[in-house]
N, C-alpha and C positions, 0 to 999 in steps of 0.2 A: 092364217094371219097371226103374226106374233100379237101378245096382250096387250091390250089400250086400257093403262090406267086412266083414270080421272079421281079430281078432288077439285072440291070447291075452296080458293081462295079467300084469305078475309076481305079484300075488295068485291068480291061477289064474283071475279071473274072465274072460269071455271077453267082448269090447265089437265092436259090431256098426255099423255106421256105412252111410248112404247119404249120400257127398258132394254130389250134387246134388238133396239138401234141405236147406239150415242149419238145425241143431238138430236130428234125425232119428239120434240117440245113444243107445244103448241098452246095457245088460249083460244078458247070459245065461251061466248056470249053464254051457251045453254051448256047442258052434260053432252050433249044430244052433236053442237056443233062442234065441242071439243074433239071427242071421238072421230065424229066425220073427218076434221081437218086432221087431225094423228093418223088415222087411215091414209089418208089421201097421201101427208109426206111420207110414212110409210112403204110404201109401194111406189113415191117414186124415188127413194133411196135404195130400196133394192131392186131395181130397176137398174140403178147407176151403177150399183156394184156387180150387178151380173155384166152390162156391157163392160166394165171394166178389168173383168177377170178377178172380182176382188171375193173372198170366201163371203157365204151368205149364209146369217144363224141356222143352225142345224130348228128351232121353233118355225122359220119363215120358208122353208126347203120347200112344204107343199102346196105354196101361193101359185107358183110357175112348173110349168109343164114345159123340159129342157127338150129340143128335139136334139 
């Protein structure tokens, strides 16, 4: 799985980020749900880019098993 940053917000909210996906920005309540939800659209962005034939970061290559 590519890297799930997080950082805590001065609102207290926590923002979850995986750089090598652009747009794959997220807020969670905790560190804990930030992560999870960056995951979650994580994989299913490269989910969409694989059905779409589009290249997928050489970091997220070994999430999926091509048949």
């Amino acid at each position: 799985m590519p890297r799930i940053e997080v950082e805590l917000e001065d609102d207290g909210r926590w923002i979850g980020e995986v750089t090598a996906l652009p747009g794959v920005l997220v807020y969670g309540a905790t560190d804990a749900e930030a992560r999870t939800k960056a995951a979650a659209l994580a994989l299913r962005v490269l989910a969409d880019q694989l059905e779409h034939g589009k290249p997928v970061p050489d970091e997220a290559l070994g999430i999926f098993a091509l048949a």
